[in-house]
N, C-alpha and C positions, 0 to 999 in steps of 0.2 A: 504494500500500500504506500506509492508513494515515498522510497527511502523512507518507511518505517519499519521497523524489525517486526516481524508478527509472527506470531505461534500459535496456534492451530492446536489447542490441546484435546486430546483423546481421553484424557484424566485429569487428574487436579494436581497437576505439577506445572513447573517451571515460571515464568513471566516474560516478559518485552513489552516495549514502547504500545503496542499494539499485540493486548491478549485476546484470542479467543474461545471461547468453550463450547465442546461440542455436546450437547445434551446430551442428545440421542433419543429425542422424547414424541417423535411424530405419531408413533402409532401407541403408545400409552395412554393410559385411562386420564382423564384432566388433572386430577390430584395428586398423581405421580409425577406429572408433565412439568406442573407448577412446582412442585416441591424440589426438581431440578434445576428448575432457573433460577428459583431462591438460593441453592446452593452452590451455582455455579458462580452469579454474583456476590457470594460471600467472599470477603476478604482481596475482593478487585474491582468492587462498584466505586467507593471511594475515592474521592478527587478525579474520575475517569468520566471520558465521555461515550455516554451510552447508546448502544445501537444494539436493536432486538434483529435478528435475523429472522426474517419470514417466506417459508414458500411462497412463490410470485403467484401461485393459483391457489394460496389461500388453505394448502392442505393441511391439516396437525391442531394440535390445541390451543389455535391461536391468543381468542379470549381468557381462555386461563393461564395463559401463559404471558398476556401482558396487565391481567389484573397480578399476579405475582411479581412482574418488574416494578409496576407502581407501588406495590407495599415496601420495596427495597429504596422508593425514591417517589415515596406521597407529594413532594414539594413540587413534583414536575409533572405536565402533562405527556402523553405521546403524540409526537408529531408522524405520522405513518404516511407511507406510498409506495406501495410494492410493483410501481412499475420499473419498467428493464427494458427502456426501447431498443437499443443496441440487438435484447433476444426476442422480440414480437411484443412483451407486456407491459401495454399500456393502462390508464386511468380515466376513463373520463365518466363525467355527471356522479363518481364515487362507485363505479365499476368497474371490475379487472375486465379487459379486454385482451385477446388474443391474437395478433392479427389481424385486429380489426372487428371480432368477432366479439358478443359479452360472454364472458367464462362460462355462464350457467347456458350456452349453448353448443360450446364445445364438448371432444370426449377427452377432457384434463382429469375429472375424475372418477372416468369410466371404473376404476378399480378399488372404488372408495363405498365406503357402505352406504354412505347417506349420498343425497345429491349436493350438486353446486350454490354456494349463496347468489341470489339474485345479485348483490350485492353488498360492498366490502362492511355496512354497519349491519348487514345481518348475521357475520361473523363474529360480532362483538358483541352475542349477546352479555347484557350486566352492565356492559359498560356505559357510562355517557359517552356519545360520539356526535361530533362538529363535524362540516365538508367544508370545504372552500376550493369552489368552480374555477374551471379551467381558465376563464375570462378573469377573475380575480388574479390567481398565479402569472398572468399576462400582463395585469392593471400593472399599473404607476408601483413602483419598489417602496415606497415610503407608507401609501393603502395595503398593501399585501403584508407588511411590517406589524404595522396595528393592528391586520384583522386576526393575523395568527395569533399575534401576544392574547387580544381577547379572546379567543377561543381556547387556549390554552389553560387560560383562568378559568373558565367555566366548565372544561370540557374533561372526560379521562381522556379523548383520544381523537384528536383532529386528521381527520381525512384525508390529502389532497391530491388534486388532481394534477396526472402531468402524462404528456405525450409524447416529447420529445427532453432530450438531455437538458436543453437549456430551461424547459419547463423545472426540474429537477434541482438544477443550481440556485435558482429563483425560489426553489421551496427552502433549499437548505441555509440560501444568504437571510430567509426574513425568520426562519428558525431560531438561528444562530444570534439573531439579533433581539430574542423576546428577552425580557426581564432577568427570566430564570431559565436553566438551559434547560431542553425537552429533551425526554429519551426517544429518540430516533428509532424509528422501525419500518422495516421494506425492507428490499430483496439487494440485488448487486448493481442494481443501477443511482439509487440514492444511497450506499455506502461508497459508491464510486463518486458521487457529487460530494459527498460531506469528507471525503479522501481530500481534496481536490480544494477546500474550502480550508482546512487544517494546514494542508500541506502544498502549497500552488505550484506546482511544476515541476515536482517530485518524478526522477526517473525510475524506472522498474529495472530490477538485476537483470542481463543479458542471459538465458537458458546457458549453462555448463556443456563441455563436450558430454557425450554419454556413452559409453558402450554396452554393448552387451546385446543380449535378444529384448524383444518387449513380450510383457506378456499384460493382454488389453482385456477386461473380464466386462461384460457387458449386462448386467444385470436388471437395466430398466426396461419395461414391459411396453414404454412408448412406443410409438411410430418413428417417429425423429432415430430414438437409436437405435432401432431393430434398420432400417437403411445406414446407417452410420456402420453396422458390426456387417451390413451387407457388406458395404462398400471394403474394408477391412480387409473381410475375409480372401479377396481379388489381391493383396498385395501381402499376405502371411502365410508364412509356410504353410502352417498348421490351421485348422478349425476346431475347436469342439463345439458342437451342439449339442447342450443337456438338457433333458426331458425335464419341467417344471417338477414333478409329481414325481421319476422316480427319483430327485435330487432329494424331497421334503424327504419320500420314503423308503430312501436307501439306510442301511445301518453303517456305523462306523469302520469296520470293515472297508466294503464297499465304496465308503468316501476316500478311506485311505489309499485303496488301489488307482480310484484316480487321479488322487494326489501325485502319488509315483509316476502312472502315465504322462501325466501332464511335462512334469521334469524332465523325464524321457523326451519328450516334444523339445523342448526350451534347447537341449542339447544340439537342435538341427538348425534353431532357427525361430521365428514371431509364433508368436503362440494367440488366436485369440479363441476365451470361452465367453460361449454364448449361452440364450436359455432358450428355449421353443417351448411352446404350449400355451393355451393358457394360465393366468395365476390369480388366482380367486386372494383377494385382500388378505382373507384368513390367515391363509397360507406364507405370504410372505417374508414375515419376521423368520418363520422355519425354513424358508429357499433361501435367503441369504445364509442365515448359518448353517447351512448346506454349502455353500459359495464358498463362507470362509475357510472350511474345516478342507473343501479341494483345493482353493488356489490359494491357501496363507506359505504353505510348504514349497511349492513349485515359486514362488515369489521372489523366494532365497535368490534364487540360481537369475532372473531377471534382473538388467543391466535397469530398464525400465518397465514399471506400472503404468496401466492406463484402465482409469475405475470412473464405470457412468453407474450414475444412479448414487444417490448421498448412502441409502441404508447398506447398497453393497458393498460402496468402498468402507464405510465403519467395520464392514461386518472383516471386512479383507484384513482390513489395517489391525482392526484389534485382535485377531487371531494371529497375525506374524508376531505381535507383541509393540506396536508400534505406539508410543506414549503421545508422539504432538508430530506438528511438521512445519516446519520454517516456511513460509509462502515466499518463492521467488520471481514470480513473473506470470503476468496473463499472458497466456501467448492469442487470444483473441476471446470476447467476450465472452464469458461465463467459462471459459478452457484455463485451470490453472494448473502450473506447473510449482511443485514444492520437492523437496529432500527434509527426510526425518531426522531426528531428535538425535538420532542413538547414535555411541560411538561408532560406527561402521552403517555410513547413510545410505539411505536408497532413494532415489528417484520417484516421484510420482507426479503423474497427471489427471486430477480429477474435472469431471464432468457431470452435472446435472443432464438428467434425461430427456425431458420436453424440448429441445432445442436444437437449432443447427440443422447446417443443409449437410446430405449423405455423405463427405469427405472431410466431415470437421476433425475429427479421430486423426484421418492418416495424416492431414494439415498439421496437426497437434504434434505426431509422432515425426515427421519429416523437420519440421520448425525446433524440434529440441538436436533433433541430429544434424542440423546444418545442411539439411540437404534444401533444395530449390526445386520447387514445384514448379513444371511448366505453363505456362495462363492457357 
C-alpha cells in the first residue's frame, strides 16, 4: 500500500505500518463473526486508522460485523462504499451494481442461502444508515464536507455513492475531513483511495525474480474463474480437475495420495488444481479443507502460489503453516502479489473470484516472471 509495510496476518502475531487481520469469518454464524473482529481489533485499533474490509457483493456478516467495529470505536461513524470500479462494482442510488447491472439481479450469490439485498441498507439491518447520492459526491467539495460530517453525527453508517475512482477520492477527501475520523468500510477500490489520501504517490515494490514451477489452485465456483483456470490450463503442464463431492468425501488417506501426486506433477512443470461440479454452500467450508489438506504439501516444492477465491487461499495458506504475508505489489486490480512471514518465504498470488477477463491468472503469473505478453 503505497510504501507502506503491510502484513496480512493469518493469526495474531506480528505488526507494520499497515496491519491486517484476517478473520476468517464469512461463513460463521453472526456472533462468532463479530466476536472476531472485536478480537482482531484488540490491541491494534488504537491510534490506527480504520478500514473494515467488505465483500464488494455484500456477502458475510456484514451488519454484525460492523455493529462490532462501532463498539470498539462508538465515537465514530462508518463511512462505507464497497465499490471497485477498476473490477465492474459500482454504487449508485445506494446499490451494488455489477456491471452495470443491480446485485440482486445478478448470479453473485447464486451459492449463498439467502438471496441478494435489494440494497446496501438492507444489509445493515440494526443499524442507522444515511446515503449520500451520487450528485452530492459530484457537488461542490466544501457541501459534500458538511453533508458527510452530519450524517456521521447522526448516523451508524453512511452510504455513498460512487462510480468511478475519482467518485471515491471525493468520498475519502470529505471523510477525512469530518470532525472525528470514521471507520472506513468497502472493498479494494476505496482502501485504494484512502491509500492514496495517506500516502500521495507512494510506489508499489517491483515483483522479485521467481523461480520454480507455479502451482495455481482455483477454488472459486465463479464464472470469471472457472475461464481464468480454463484459460490456464492451455499454458501448464499439468491439470487436475477434482470432483466437488469426492474432495468433501474422500478420507485422509485418499487426500494424502493426492497430495503426493500433485508433487509428483510440480517435478515436471505448472501444476494447476481445479474443482468441477457443482458446490452447494453447505458444503464449502468442507471443499476447501479438502483443498488445503491436497495442495498445503505439494506447495512446498512451488517456486510460486497462485490462490483464487479468499476461503481457498486461507484454507491453502493455513494448512502449509503460513502465519501472515508481506503484501508486495498489485500486479493489476484486485491480483496481489505477497511472500510470507516465515524464515524460508514463498511467493504468493492471491485473487478474489468474481472478476477478471479469462487470462488475468496467466497475466499475473507471466508479470511476476518477467516474461512479456504479446498484445
Amino acid at each position: 500500500m503505497r510504501e507502506m509495510r503491510t502484513l496480512l496476518a493469518l493469526d495474531d502475531t506480528g505488526d507494520a505500518e499497515v496491519f491486517v487481520a484476517d478473520t476468517d469469518s464469512r461463513h460463521l454464524e453472526s456472533d462468532l463473526a463479530a466476536k472476531r473482529v472485536q478480537e482482531a481489533l484488540h490491541g491494534h485499533a488504537a491510534g490506527r486508522v480504520l478500514f473494515k474490509k467488505l465483500d464488494s457483493t455484500l456477502r458475510g456478516n456484514v451488519a454484525a460485523e460492523l455493529r462490532a467495529v462501532l463498539e470498539c470505536a462508538p465515537s465514530a461513524g462508518v463511512l462505507l462504499c464497497p465499490a471497485s470500479p477498476a473490477t465492474g462494482r459500482t454504487v449508485l442510488g445506494g446499490v451494488v451494481h455489477i456491471d452495470g447491472i443491480p446485485l440482486h439481479h445478478t448470479d453473485s450469490w447464486a451459492l449463498e442461502n439467502d438471496p441478494a439485498p435489494e440494497d446496501i441498507a438492507s444489509a445493515l439491518d440494526g443499524l442507522r444508515v444515511r446515503h449520500v447520492a451520487l450528485a452530492s459526491v459530484r457537488g461542490k467539495p466544501a457541501q459534500l464536507r458538511a453533508r458527510v460530517a452530519e450524517l456521521l453525527g447522526e448516523a451508524d453508517v453512511v452510504v455513498c455513492d460512487a462510480v468511478s475512482e475519482a467518485d471515491l477520492r471525493a468520498v475519502v477527501a470529505a471523510g477525512s475531513s469530518a470532525p472525528t475520523q470514521p471507520v472506513w468500510a468497502g472493498s479494494a477500490g476505496l482502501a485504494d483511495a484512502l491509500a492514496e489520501e495517506l500516502r500521495p504517490g507512494g510506489d508499489i515494490e517491483p515483483p522479485p525474480p521467481i523461480d520454480g514451477p507455479a502451482l495455481a489452485v482455483v477454488g472459486s465456483a465463479h464464472h470469471a474463474s472457472r475461464e481464468q483456470a480454463d484459460y490456464l490450463a492451455e499454458h501448464f503442464a499439468h491439470t487436475r480437475r477434482l470432483d466437488a463431492r469426492d474432495l468433501v468425501d474422500a478420507d485422509a488417506a485418499a487426500l494424502a495420495r493426492l497430495a503426493e501426486s500433485l508433487g509428483e506433477d510440480l517435478a515436471t512443470g505448472d501444476v494447476l488444481v481445479t474443482v468441477d461440479g457443482p458446490v452447494d454452500a453447505s458444503l464449502a467450508r468442507g471443499l476447501n479443507s479438502a483443498l488445503g489438506e491436497v495442495c498445503a504439501p505439494a506447495a512446498e516444492r512451488a517456486g510460486l502460489l497462485v490462490l483464487t477465491g479468499g476461503e481457498t487461499a486461507r484454507a491453502v495458506l493455513s494448512r502449509r503453516g503460513v502465519s501472515g504475508l508481506r503484501l508486495l505489489n498489485e500486479l493489476e486490480p484486485g491480483v496481489v502479489l505477497s511472500r510470507t512471514v516465515e524464515p524460508q518465504p514463498g511467493y504468493i498470488i492471491t485473487k478474489a473470484g468474481g472478476f477478471g477477463t479469462p487470462d488475468s491468472l496467466h497475466r499475473a503469473v507471466n508479470a511476476v516472471r518477467g516474461k512479456v505478453l504479446a498484445a
